[in-house]
C-alpha positions in Angstrom: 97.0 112.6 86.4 99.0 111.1 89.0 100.0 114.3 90.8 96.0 115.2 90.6 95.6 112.1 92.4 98.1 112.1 94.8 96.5 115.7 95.6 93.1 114.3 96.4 94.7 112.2 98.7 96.8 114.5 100.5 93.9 116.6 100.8 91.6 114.1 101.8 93.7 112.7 104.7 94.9 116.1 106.1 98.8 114.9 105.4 102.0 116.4 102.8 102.0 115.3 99.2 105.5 114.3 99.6 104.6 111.5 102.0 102.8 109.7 99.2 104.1 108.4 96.1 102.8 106.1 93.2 104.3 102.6 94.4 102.6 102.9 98.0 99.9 101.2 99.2 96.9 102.0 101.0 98.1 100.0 103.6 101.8 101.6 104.0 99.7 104.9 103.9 98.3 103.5 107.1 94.4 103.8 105.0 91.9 101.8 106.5 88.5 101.1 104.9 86.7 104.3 105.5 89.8 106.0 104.5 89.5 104.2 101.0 86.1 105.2 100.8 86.7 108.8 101.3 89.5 108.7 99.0 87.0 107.4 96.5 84.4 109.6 96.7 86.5 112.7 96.4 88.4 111.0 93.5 85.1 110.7 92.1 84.0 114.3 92.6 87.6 115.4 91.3 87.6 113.3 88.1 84.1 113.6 87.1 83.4 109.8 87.0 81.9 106.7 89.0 84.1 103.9 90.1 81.7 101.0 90.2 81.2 99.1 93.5 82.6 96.1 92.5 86.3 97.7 91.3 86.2 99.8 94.7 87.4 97.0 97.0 90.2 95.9 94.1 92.1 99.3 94.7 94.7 98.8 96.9 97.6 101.0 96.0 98.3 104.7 94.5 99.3 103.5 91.0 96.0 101.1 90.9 94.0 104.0 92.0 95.5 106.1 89.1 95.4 103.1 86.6 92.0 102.6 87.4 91.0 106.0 86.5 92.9 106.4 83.4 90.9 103.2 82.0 87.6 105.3 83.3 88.5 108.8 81.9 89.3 106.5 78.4 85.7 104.4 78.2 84.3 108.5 79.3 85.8 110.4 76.4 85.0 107.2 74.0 81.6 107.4 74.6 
């Protein structure tokens, strides 16, 4: 999961894999809002899920990101 992740955002912002590990932040990743955003909506599209509005603004590192999407993926597959 957390290599999946980390590949969305490589991807997403044109830059290597290796430059981004779990304990950054968006903001040592140099991110700024509409980065987030895009990140988002590809994580979205890659994970089949919806991360609701309210949570989106919360997300402010790699890990959260991934934590936040295991606890998604779980409420999907147990419903």
């Amino acid at each position: 999961l957390i290599d999946r992740v980390i590949g969305v955002i490589a991807k997403t912002q044109h830059m290597p894999r290796e430059a981004i590990g779990i304990d950054n932040t968006f903001e040592e990743l140099k991110f700024d809002s509409l980065d987030g955003m895009n990140i988002l909506f590809a994580v979205e599209t890659e994970f089949g899920i919806s991360i609701p509005d309210e949570q989106a603004p919360r997300i402010k590192s790699v890990r959260e990101m991934v934590e936040g999407i295991q606890k998604l993926l779980a409420e999907k597959t147990a419903s």
